[in-house]
Every structure is written in structure tokens, then in C-alpha cells.
MISELUM-529969 format. One line per field, with one value per residue (C-alpha): residue number from 1; residue in one letter; chain; x, y, z. Coordinates in steps of 0.5 Angstrom, whole numbers, plus 2048, in hexadecimal, padded with zeros to 3 digits. Layout:
# MISELUM-529969
num	NUM/...
residu	A/...
chaine	A/...
px	X/...
py	Y/...
pz	Z/...
***
This chain:
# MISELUM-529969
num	1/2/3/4/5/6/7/8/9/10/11/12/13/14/15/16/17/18/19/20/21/22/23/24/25/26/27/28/29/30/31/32/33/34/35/36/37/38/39/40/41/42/43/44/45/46/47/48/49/50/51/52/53/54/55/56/57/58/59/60/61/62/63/64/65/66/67/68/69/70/71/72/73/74/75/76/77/78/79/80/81/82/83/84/85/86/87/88/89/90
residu	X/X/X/X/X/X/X/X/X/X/X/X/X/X/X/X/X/X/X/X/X/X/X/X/X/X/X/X/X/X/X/X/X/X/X/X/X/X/X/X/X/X/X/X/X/X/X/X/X/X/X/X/X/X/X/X/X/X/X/X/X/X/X/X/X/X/X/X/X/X/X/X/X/X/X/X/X/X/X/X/X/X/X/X/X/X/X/X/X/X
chaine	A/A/A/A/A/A/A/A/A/A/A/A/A/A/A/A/A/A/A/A/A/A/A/A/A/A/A/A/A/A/A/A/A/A/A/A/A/A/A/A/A/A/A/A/A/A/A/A/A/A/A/A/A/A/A/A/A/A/A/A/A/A/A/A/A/A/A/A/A/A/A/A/A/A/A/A/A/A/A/A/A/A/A/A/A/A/A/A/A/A
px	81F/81F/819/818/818/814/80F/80D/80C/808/804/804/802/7FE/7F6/7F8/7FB/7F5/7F1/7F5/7F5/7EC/7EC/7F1/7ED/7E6/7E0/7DF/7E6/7E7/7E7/7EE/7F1/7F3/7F7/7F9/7FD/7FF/803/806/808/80B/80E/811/814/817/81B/81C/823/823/81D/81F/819/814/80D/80E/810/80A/804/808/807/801/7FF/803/800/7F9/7F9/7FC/7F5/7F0/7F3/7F1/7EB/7E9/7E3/7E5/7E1/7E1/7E6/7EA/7E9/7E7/7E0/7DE/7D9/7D7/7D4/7D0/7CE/7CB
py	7DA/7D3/7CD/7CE/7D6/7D5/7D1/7D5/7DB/7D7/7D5/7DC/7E0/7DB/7DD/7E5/7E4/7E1/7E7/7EB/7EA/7E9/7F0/7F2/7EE/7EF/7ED/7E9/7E7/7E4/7DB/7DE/7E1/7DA/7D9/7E0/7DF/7D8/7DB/7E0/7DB/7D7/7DC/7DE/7D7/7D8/7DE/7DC/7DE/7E5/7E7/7EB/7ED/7E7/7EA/7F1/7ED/7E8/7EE/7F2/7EC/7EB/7F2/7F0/7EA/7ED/7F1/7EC/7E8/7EE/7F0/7E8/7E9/7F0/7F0/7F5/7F9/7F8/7FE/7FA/7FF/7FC/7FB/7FE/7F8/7FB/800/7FD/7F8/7FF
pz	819/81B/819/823/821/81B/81E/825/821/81C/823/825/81F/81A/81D/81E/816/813/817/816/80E/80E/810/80A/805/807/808/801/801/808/806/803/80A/80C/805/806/80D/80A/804/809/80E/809/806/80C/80D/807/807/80E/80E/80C/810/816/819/817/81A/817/810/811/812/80C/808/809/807/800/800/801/7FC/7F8/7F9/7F8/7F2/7EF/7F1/7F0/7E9/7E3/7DF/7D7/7D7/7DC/7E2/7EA/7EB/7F1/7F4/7FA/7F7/7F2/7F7/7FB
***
């Protein structure tokens, strides 16, 4: 992938990607979804070389890297267990 090819993409996909990483993390992680997408496109531009399918690798990615995001930012119980934060606020 060259830095021209790169850069259209980046144009192209960057809106749909942070949408795209909200709705993956959710309504109490959504100031996160523009770090999620910039991590993704930064990796992309990393691996550059390797990527052969660079918008199906970006959406994969940002699935990783949402998940990544939610386990940081998930509470834990005294045992180490999940909370469960939408029910306790029920």
C-alpha cells in the first residue's frame, strides 16, 4: 500500500470507522471511538506491507481493538468477576 493509497482510504473510511467503533463500544465508552479508529488506521499503516485486503483488516481490527477498550474499562467485583453496570443502574 503506498502513503497516496493510504491516504484515500484514510479519507474514505476514517468517519465510518469511529461510527463503526462507538457502536462496538457503547454508549459509556463513545470518547473512546476516535482512539479506537486512530489505533486501527495507525496499525494499518504499519502492517502496510502485509495487508492485502485493508478495509476488511481495519473493521477486524477495530473489533479487536474494541474489545481491547472495554476490558480496560470494565469494573470488577472483590472476587474479580464483571460487574454488570447496566443492571445495577436498573
Amino acid at each position: 500500500m503506498t502513503e497516496h493509497e493510504y491516504s484515500a482510504l484514510y479519507e474514505q473510511e476514517r468517519a465510518k470507522l469511529v461510527k463503526y467503533c462507538a457502536k462496538l463500544l457503547g454508549k459509556d465508552f463513545r470518547e473512546d471511538a476516535e482512539d479506537c479508529a486512530q489505533e486501527v488506521l495507525k496499525s494499518l499503516w504499519e502492517k502496510r506491507d502485509t495487508v492485502k485486503k485493508p478495509i476488511e483488516y481495519i473493521y477486524s481490527a477495530a473489533n479487536k481493538q474494541a474489545a481491547k477498550l472495554r476490558e480496560l474499562g470494565q469494573r470488577y467485583d472483590q472476587w474479580g468477576m464483571p460487574i454488570d453496570m447496566e443492571r445495577i443502574a436498573k
